[in-house]
N, CA, C and O of each residue as an XYZ file, in Angstrom:
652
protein
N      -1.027    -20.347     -7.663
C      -0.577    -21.704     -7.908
C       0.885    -21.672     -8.324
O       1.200    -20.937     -9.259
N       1.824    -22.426     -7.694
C       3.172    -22.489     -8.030
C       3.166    -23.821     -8.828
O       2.396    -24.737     -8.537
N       4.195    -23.899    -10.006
C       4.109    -25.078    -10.727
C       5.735    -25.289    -11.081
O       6.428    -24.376    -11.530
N       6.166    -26.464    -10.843
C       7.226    -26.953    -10.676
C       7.703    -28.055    -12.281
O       6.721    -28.626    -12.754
N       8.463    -28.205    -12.702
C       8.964    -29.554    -13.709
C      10.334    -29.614    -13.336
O      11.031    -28.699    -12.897
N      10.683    -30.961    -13.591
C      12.242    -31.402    -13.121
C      12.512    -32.674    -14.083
O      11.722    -33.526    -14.488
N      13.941    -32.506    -14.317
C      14.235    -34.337    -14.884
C      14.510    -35.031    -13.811
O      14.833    -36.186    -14.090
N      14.510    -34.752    -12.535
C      15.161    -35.086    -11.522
C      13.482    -36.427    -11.515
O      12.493    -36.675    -12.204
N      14.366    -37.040     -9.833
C      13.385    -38.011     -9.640
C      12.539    -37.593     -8.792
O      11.384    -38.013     -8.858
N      12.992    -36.498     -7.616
C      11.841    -36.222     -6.729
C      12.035    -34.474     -6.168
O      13.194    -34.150     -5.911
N      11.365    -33.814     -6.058
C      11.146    -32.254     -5.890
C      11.044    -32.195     -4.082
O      10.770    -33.294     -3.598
N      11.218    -31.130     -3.133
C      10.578    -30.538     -2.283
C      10.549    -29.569     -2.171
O      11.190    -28.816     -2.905
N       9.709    -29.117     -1.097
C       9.762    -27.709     -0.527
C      11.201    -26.823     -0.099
O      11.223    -26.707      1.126
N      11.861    -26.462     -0.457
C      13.398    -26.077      0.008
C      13.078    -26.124      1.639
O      13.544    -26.923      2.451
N      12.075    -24.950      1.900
C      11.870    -24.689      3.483
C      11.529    -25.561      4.037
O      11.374    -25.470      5.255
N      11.383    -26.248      3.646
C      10.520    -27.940      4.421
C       8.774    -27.899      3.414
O       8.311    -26.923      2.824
N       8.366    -28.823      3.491
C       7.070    -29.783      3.225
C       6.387    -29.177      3.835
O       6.384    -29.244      5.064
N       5.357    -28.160      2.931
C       4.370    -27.067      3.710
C       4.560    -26.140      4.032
O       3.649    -25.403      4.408
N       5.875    -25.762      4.025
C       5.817    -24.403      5.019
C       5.357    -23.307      3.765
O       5.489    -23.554      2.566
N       4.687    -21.814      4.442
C       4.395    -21.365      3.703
C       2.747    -21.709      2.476
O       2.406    -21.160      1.428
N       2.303    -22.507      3.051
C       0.849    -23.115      2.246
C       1.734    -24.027      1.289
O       0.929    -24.296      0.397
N       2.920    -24.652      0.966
C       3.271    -25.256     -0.796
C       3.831    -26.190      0.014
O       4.229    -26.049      1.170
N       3.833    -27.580     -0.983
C       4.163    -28.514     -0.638
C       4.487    -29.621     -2.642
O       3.990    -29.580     -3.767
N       5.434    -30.302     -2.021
C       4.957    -30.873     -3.145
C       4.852    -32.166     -3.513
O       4.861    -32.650     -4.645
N       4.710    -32.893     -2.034
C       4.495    -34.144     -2.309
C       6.167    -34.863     -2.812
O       6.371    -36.065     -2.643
N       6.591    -34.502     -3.051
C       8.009    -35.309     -3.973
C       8.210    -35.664     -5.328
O       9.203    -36.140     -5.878
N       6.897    -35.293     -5.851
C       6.811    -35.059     -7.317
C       7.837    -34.573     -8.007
O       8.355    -33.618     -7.428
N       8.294    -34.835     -8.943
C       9.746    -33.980     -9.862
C       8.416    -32.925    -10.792
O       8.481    -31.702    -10.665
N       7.612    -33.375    -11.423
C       6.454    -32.188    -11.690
C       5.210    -32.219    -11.213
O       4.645    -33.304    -11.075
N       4.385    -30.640    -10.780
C       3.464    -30.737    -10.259
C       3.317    -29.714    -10.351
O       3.757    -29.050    -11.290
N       2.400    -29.098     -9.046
C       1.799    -27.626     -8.725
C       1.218    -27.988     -7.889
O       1.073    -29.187     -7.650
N       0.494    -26.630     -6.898
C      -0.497    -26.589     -5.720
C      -0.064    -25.179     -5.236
O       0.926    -24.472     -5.425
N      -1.416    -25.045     -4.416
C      -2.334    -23.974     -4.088
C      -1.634    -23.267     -3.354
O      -1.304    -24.066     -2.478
N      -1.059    -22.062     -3.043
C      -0.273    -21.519     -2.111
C      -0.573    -20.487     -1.074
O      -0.561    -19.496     -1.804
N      -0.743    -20.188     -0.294
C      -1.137    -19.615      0.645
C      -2.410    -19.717      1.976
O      -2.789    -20.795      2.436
N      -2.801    -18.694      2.322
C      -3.522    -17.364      1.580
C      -2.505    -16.487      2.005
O      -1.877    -16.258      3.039
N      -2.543    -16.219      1.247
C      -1.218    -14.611      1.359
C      -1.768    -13.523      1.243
O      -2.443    -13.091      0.308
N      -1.325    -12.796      2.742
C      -2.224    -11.795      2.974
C      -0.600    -10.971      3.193
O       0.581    -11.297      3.079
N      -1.395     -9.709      3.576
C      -0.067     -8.621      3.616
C      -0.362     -8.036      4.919
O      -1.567     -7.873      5.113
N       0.313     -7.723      5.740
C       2.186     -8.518      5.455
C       2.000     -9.821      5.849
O       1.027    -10.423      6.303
N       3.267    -10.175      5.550
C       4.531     -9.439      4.971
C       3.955     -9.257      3.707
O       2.917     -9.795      3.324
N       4.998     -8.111      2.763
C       4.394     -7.987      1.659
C       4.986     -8.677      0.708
O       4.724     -8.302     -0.435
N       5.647     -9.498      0.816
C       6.959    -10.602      0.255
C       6.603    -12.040      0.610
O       6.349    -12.298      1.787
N       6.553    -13.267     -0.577
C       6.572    -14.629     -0.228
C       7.279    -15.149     -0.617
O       6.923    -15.517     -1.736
N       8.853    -15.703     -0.219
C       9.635    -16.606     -1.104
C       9.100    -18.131     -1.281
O       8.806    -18.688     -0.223
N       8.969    -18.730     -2.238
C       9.193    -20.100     -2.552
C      10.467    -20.602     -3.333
O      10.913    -19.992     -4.305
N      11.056    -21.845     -2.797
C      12.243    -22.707     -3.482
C      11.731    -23.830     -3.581
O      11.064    -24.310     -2.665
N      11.962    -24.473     -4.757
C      11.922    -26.183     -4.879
C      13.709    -26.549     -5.255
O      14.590    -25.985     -5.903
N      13.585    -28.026     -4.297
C      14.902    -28.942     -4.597
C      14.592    -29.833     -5.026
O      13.852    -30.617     -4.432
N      15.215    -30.104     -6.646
C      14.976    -31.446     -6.908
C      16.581    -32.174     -7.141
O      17.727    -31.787     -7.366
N      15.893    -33.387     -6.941
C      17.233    -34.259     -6.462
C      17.555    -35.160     -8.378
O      16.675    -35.051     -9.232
N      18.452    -35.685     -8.582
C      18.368    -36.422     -9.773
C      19.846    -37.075     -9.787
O      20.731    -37.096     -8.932
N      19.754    -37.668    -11.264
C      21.318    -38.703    -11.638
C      22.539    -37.333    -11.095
O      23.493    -37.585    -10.359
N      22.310    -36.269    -11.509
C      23.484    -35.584    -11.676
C      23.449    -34.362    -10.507
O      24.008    -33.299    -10.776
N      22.700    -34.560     -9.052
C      22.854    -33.952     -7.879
C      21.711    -33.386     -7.812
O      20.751    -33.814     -8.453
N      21.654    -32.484     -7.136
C      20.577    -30.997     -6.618
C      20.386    -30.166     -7.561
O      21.417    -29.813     -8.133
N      19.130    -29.589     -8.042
C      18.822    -28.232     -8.576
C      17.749    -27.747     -7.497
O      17.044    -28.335     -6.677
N      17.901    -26.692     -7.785
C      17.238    -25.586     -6.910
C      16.687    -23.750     -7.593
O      17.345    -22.839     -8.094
N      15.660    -23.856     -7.371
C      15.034    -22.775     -7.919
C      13.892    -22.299     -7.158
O      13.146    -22.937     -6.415
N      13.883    -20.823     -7.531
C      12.615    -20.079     -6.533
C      11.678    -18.768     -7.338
O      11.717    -18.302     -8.477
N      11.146    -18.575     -6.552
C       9.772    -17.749     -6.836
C       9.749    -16.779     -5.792
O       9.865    -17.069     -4.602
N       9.563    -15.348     -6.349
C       9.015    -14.465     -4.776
C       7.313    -13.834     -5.403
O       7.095    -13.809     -6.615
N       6.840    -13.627     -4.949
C       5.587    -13.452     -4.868
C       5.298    -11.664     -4.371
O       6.142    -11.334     -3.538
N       4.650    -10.913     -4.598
C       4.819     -9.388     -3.938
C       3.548     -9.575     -3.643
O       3.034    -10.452     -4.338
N       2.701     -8.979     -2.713
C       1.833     -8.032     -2.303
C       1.561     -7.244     -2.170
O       1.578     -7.065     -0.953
N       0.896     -5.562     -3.153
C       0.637     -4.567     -2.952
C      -0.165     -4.301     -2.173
O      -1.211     -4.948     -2.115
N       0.105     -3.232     -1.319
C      -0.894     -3.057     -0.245
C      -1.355     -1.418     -0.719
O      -0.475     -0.754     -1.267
N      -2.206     -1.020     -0.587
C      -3.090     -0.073     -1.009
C      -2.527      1.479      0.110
O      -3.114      1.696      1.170
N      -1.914      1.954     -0.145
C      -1.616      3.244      1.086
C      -1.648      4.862      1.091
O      -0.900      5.420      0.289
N      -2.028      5.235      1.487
C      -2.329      6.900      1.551
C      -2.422      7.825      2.640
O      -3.319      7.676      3.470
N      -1.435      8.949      2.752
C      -0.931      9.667      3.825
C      -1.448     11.151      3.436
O      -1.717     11.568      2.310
N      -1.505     11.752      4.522
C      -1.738     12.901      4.482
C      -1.393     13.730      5.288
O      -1.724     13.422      6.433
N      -0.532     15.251      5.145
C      -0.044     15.690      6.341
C      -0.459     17.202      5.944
O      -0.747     17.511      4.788
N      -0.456     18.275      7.225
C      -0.575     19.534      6.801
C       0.376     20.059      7.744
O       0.634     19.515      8.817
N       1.143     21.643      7.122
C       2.248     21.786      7.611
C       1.595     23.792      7.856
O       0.932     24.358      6.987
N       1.835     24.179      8.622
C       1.641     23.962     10.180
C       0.158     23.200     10.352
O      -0.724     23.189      9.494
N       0.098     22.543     11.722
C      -0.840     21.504     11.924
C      -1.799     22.905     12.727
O      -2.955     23.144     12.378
N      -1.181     23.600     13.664
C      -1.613     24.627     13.794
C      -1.686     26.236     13.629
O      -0.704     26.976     13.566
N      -3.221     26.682     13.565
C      -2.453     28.249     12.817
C      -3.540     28.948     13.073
O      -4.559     28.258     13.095
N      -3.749     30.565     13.360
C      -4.906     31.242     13.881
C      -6.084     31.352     12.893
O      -6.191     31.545     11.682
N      -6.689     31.203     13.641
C      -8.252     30.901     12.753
C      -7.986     32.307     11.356
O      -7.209     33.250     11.510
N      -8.730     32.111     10.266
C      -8.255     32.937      9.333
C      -6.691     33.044      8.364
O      -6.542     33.785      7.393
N      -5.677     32.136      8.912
C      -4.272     31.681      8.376
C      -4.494     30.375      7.748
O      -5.391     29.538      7.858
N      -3.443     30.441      7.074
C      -3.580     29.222      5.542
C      -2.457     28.043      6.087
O      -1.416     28.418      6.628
N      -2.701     26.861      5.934
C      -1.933     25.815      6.201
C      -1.300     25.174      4.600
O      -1.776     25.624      3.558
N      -0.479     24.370      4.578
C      -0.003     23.574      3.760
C      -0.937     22.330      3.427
O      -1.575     22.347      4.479
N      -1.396     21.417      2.818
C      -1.945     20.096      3.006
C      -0.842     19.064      1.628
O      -1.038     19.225      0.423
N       0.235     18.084      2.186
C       0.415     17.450      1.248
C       0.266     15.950      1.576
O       0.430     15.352      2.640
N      -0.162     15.435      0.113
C      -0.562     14.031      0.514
C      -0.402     13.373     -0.910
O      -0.513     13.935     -2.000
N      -0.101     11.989     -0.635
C       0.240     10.849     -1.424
C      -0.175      9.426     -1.317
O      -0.523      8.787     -0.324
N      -0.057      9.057     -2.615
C      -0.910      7.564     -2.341
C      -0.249      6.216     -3.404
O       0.349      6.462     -4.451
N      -0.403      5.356     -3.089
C       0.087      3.749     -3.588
C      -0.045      2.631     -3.939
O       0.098      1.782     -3.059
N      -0.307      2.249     -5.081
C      -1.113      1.079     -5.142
C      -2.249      1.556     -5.237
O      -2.465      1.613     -4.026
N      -2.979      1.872     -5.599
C      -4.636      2.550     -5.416
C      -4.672      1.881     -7.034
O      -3.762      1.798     -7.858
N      -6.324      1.388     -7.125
C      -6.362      1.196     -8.384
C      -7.504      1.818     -8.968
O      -7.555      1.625    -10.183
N      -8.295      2.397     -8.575
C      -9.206      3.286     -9.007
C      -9.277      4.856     -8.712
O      -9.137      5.375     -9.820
N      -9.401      5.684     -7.925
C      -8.873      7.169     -7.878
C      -8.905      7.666     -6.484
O      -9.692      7.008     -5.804
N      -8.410      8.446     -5.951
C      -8.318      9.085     -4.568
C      -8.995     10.769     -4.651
O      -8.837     11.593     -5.552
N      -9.634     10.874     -3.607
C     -10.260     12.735     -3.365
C      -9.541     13.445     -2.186
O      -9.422     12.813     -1.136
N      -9.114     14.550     -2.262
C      -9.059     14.960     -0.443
C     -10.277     15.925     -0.438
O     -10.688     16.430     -1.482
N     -10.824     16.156      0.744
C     -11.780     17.041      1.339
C     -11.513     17.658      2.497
O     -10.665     17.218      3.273
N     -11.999     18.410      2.658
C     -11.665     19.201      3.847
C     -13.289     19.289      4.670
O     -14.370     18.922      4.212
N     -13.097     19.691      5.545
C     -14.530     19.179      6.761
C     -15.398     20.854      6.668
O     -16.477     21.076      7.218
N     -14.685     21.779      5.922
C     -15.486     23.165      6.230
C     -15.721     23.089      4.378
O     -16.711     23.795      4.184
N     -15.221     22.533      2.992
C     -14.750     23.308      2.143
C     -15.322     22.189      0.664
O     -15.299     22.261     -0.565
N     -15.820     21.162      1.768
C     -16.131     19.449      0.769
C     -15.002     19.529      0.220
O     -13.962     20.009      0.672
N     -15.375     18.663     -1.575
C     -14.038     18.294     -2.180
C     -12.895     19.258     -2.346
O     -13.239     20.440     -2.345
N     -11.309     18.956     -2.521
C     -10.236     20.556     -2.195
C      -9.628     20.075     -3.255
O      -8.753     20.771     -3.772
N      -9.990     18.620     -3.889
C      -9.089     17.814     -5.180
C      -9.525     16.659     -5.028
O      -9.811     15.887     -4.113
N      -9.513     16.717     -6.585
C      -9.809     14.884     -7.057
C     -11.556     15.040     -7.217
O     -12.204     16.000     -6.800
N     -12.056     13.955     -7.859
C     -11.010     12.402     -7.760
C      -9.954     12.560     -9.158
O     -10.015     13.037    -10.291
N      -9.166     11.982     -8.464
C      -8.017     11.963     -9.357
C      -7.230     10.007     -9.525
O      -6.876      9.217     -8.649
N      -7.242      9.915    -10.783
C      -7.079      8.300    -10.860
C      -5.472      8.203    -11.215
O      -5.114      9.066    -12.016
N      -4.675      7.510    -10.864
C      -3.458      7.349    -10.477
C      -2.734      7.365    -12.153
O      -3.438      6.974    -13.084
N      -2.021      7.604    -12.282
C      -1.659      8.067    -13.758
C       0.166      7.018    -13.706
O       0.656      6.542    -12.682
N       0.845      6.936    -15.289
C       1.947      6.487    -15.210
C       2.952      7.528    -14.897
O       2.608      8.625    -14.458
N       4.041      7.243    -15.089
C       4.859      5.910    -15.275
C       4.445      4.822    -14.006
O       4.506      3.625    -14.287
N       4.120      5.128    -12.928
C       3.826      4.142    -11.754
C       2.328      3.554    -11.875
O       1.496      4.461    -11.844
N       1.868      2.475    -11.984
C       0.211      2.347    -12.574
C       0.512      2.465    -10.222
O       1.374      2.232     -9.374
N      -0.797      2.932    -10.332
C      -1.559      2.767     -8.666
C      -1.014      3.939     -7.940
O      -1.337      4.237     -6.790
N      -0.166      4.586     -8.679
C       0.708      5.689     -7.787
C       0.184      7.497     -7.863
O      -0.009      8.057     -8.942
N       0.087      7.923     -7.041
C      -0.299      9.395     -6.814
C       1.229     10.215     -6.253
O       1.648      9.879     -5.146
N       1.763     10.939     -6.799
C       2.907     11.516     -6.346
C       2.582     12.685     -5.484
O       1.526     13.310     -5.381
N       3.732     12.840     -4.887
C       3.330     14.158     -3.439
C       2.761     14.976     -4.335
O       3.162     15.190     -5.479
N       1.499     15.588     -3.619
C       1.116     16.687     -3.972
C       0.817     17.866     -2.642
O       0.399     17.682     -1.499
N       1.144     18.842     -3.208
C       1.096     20.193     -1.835
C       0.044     20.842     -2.544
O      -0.020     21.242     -3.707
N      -0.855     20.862     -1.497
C      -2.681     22.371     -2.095
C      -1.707     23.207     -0.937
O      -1.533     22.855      0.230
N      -1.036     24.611     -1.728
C      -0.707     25.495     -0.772
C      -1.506     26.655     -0.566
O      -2.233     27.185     -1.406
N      -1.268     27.114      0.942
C      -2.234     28.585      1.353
C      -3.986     27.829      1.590
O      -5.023     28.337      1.164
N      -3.888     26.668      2.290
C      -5.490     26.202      1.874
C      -5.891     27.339      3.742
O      -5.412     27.461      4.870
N      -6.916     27.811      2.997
C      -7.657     28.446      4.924
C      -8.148     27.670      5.315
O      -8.809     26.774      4.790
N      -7.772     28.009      6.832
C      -8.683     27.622      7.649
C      -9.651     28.377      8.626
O      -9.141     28.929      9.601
N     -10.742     28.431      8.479
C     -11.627     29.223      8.268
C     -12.355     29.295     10.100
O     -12.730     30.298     10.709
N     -12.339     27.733     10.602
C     -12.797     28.167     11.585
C     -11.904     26.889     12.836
O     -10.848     26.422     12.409
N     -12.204     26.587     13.747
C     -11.488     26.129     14.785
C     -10.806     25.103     14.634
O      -9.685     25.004     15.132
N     -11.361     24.164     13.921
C     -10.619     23.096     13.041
C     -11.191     22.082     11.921
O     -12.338     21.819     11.559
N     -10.097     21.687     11.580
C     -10.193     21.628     10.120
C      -9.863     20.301      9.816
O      -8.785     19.908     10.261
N     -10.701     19.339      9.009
C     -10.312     17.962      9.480
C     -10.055     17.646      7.459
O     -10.944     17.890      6.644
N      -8.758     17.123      7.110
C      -8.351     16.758      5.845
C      -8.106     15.259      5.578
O      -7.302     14.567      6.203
N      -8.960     14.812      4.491
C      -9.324     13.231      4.602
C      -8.862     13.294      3.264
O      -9.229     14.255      2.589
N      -7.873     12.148      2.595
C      -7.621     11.481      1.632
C      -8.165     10.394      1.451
O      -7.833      9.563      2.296
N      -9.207      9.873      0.340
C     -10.026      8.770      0.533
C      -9.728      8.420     -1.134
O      -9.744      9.088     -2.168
N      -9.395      6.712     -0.720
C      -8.957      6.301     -2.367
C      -9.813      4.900     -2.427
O     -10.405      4.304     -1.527
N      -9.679      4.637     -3.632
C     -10.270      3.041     -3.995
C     -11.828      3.124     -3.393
O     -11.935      2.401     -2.403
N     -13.068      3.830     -3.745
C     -14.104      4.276     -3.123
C     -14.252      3.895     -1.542
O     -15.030      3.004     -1.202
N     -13.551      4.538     -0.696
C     -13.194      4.471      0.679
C     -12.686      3.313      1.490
O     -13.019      3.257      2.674
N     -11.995      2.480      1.029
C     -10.682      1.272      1.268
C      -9.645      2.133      2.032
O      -9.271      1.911      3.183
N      -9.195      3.237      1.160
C      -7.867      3.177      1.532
C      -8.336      4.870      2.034
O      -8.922      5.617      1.250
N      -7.853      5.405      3.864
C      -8.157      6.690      3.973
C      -6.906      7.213      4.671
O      -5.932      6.510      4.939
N      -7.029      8.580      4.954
C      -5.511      9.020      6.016
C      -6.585     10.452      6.406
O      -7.459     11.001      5.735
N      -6.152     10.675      7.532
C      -6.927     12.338      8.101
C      -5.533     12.968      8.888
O      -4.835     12.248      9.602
N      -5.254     14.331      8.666
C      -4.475     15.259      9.748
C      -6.143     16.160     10.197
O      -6.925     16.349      9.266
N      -6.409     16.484     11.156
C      -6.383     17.827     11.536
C      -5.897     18.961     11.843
O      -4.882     18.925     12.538
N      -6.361     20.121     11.498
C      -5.345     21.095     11.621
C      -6.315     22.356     12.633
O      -7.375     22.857     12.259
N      -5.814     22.568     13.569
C      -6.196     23.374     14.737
C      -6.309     24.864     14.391
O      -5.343     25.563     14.699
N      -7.324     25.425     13.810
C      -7.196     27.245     14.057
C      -7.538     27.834     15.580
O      -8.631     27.537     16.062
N      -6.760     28.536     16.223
C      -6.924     28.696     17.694
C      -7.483     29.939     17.079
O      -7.537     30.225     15.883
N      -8.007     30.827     18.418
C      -8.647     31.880     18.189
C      -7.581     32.821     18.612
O      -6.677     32.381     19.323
N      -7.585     33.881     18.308
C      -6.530     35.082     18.928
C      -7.867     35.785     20.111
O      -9.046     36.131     20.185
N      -6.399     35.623     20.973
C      -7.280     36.460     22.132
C      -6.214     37.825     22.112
O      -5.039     37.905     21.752
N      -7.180     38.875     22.675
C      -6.847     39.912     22.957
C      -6.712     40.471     24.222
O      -7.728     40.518     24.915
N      -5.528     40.964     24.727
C      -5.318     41.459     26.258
C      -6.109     42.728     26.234
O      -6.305     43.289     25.156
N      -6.621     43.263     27.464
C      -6.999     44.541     27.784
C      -6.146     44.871     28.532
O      -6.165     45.996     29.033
């Protein structure tokens, strides 16, 4: 709900009457319902103009939307069956905790619940030397009890041998 007061005599929408879900009728004070604001964008500006004895005022509102996000990468993506890969991964906005697992090894970390200075935030983390044990290897970051996910696979080829 956006809520507006003015000494002025009559208020609008800066962007025009409605745009954006807000409106305000021409009221100098009021409020109403705004949106639905979904993400994206992850940004909503609102302005009101009110008019009066002594000209224009003008004032605004931005609105944010966190969106919930989590990546995951492993460095080499490929590597011979029995060789160790990198796995690093990060997450945003999460408001309850994130796990990674691996598809040969179950949980490899976590759950782990997002800690400060950032509330929702997981900072890069690298599991180094993780094996990979057999042909491939599938690494899932799963946060907010499975909302928010990311997967790399990582390829162990087999070594062949010439005769």
């Amino acid at each position: 709900t956006l809520t507006w007061s003015s000494n002025g005599t009559s208020c609008t929408n800066s962007a025009g009457e409605g745009t954006g879900g807000f409106a305000t009728g021409g009221i100098p004070n009021g409020s109403d319902q705004v949106g639905p604001l979904n993400a994206p964008p992850n940004q909503y500006n609102y302005s009101v103009t009110c008019t009066g004895p002594g000209g224009n005022a003008s004032d605004g509102h931005s609105i944010n939307i966190s969106v919930p996000t989590a990546f995951i990468t492993a460095n080499p993506d490929r590597v011979a069956t029995g060789g160790d890969t990198d796995v690093s991964f990060s997450a945003a906005q999460i408001t309850t905790s994130c796990t990674v697992t691996s598809s040969t090894s179950g949980t490899i970390w976590g759950p782990t619940a997002p800690t400060p200075p950032l509330p929702g935030f997981i900072a890069t983390t690298t599991l180094q030397n993780v094996s990979i044990t057999q042909g491939e290897v599938t690494f899932t970051i799963t946060c907010d009890g499975g909302s928010v996910t990311d997967t790399v696979i990582v390829h162990g080829d087999i070594d062949v041998e010439e005769f």
